[in-house]
Structure formats: C-alpha cells, structure tokens
C-alpha positions as CSV (number, residue, x, y, z in Angstrom):
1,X,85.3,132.2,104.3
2,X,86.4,133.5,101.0
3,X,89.6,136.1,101.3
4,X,87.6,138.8,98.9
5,X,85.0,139.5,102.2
6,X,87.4,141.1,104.4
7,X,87.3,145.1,104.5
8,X,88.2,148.1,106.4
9,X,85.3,148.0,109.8
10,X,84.8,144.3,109.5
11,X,84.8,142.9,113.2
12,X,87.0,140.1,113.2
13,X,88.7,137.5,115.5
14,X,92.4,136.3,115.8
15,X,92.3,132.9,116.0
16,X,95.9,132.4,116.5
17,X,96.1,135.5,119.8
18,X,92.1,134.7,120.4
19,X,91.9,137.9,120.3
20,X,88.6,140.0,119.0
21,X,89.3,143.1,117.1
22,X,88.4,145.1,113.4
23,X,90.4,145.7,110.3
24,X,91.8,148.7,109.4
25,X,92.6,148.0,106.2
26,X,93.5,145.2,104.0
27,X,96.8,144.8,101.7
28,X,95.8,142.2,99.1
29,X,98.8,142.0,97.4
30,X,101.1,140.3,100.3
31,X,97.2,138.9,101.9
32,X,98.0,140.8,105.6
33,X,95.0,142.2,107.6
34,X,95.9,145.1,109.4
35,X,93.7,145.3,112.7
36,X,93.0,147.1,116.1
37,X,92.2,144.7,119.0
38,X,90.4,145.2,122.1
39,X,91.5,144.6,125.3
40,X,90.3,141.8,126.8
41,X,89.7,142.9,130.3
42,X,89.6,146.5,130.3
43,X,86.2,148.4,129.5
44,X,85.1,151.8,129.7
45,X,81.1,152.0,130.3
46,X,80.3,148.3,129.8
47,X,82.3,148.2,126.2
48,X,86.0,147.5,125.5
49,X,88.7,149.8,124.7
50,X,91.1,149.6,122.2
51,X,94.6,147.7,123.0
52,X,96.6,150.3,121.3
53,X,96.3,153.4,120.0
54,X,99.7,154.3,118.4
55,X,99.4,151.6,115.1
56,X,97.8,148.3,113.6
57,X,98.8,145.0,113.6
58,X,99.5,143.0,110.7
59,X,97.7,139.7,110.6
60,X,97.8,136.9,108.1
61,X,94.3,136.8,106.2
62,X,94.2,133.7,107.0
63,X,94.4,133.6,111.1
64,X,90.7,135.9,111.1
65,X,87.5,135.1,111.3
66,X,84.3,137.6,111.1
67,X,83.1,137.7,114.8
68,X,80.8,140.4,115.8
69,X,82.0,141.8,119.5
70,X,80.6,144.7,119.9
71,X,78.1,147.2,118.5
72,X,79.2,148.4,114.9
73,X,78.8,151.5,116.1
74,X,81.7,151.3,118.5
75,X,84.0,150.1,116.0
76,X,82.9,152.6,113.2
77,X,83.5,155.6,116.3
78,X,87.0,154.0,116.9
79,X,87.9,154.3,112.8
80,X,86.7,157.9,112.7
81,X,88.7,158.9,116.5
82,X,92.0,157.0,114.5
83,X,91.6,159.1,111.4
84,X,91.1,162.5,113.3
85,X,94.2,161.6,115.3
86,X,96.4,160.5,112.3
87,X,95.4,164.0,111.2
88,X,96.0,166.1,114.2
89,X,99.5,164.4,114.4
90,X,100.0,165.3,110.0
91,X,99.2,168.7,111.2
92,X,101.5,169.2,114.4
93,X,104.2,167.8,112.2
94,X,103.7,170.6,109.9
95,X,103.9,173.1,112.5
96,X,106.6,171.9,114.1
97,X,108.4,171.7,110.5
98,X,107.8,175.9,109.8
C-alpha cells in the first residue's frame, strides 16, 4: 500500500501491537500516523471502545495496514466526540485563565 492513501478516519491495523484502530491525522513530513486504538476486549453494546481518550499515538506509516473493524460510523462518532472534547477542554482553559 502506497504511503499517499493514509488519512484522517482511515481504519487501520498495527501490525507491530496487532492492534486495530483509526488515524487521527497524518504528519507527512517525519511519515508518523497518529491513531486511536480500540480495546481489545472491552465493548460497550456489541462494539469496542476506545483504549484512550486523553491523546493519539504515534505510529510509523509503515507498521499500518487499512483494516476495516468496525462500522465507519463508529469511528467517524469517535472523531466528532474527540473534537467536541478538545473543545470543551480549549474553553474551560479560558475560563479558568479570566
């Protein structure tokens, strides 16, 4: 697989960890992944829940794969619940700054 097909929402796998997961975003320049994995035991309803919550993992471009582990739709709900936390803590930080 060509380096250039990697972006933000592609589900990927860690073949390294053998871990399954989906990239945040992509930093072409230094060719690091940075993903979210799921956990590998845990579930909530039937699906699996994020490993971490607090920050993404860097991964070597070349350690992933494209591996479809869930529904798109869980991984696309995951990326908008991580943005709307990044901005609820941007906003607290404000507040607590005045």
């Amino acid at each position: 697989m060509s380096e250039h097909e990697f972006k933000r929402g592609d589900q990927i796998f860690h073949t390294a960890s053998q871990q399954a997961g989906f990239i945040t975003r992509v930093n072409w320049k230094i060719k690091i992944a940075y993903c979210r994995f799921w956990r590998s035991r845990r579930t909530w309803a039937g699906l699996p829940i994020m490993r971490t919550k607090s920050c993404s993992e860097s991964v070597p471009i070349r350690l992933l794969v494209m591996r479809d582990t869930v529904p798109q739709e869980q991984v696309e709900e995951a990326l908008r619940q991580l943005e709307s936390d990044q901005v609820n803590e941007f906003m607290e930080g404000l507040n607590d700054a005045s």
